[in-house]
N, C-alpha and C positions, 0 to 999 in steps of 0.2 A: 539505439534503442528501437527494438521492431514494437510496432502498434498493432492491437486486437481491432478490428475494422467489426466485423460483424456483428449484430446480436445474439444471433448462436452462440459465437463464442463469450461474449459477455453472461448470458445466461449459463452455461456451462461453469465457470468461475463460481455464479453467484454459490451453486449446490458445493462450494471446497470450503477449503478453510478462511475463517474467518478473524482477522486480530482489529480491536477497535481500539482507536486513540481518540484522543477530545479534539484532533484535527483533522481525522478523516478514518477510516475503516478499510485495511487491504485486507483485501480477498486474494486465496491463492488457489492453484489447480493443478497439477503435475497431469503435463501431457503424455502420447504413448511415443514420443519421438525425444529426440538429447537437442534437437534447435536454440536457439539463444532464447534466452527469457525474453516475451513480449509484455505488453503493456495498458491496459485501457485507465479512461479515467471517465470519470461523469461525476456532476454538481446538480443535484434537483433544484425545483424551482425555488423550495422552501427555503430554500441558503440565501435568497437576495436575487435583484433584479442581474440583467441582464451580465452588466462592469461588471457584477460583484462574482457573481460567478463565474465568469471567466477571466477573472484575476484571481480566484483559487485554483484552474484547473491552471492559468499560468506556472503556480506557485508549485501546485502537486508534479509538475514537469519538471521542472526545472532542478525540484530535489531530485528525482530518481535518476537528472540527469548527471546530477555532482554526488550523486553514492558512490561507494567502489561497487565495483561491478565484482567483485570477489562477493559481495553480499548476498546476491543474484546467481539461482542457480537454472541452469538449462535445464532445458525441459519443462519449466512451469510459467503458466499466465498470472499473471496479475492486475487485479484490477484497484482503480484507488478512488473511493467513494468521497468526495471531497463533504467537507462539514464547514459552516460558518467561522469556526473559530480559527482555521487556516488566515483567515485574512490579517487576524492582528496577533497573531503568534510570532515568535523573532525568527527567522530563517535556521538558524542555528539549532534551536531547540525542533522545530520543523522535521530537522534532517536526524536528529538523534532519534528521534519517536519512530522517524520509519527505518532506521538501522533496528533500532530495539522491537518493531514490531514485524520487522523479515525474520529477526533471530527468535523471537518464539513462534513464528509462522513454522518453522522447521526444525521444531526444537531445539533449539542451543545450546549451549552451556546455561542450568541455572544453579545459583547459589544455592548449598543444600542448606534446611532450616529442620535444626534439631527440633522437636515437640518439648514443651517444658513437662515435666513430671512424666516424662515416658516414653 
């Protein structure tokens, strides 16, 4: 997994797309090159002191690290805005929210839903 180092580039992400979950909000960016997907993460202060939020940015790693990488496509950054309720979410459920929120980052398959009466 390559990592987004600069702020440029984190600012740049913020202006993409944007999918929020109740455990954190990815942003995404399609860059002008096909390089491997890179990665930022940040936790503000609002989330808890010091442990607490760096035991979400532990946790937001550590998913993107046990994704499939088929999920992930080249050429785009991502950044993972970590939220409080990472902390006491089950791992499992953690890692489905950010499959299902790459898959409508980029459009995915969604279920079609007839309108009733028309």
């Amino acid at each position: 997994m390559e990592r987004l180092r600069q702020r440029t580039d984190y600012l740049a992400v913020a202006t993409g797309a944007r999918q929020p979950t109740p455990a954190f909000v990815l942003q995404g960016l399609r860059r002008n090159d096909v390089g491997p997907p890179r990665f930022g993460f940040t936790v503000a202060k609002k989330v808890g002191k010091a442990t607490e939020r760096n035991r979400v940015r532990r946790r937001l790693k550590e998913m993107v690290r046990l994704a499939p990488a088929e999920r992930m496509r080249a050429g785009y950054d991502y950044v993972l805005v970590g939220r409080r309720a990472a902390l006491a979410l089950p791992f499992d459920r953690l890692i489905a929210e950010f499959e299902g929120a790459l898959e409508r980052l980029h459009g995915g398959p969604r279920p079609y839903h007839r309108r009733a009466g028309g």
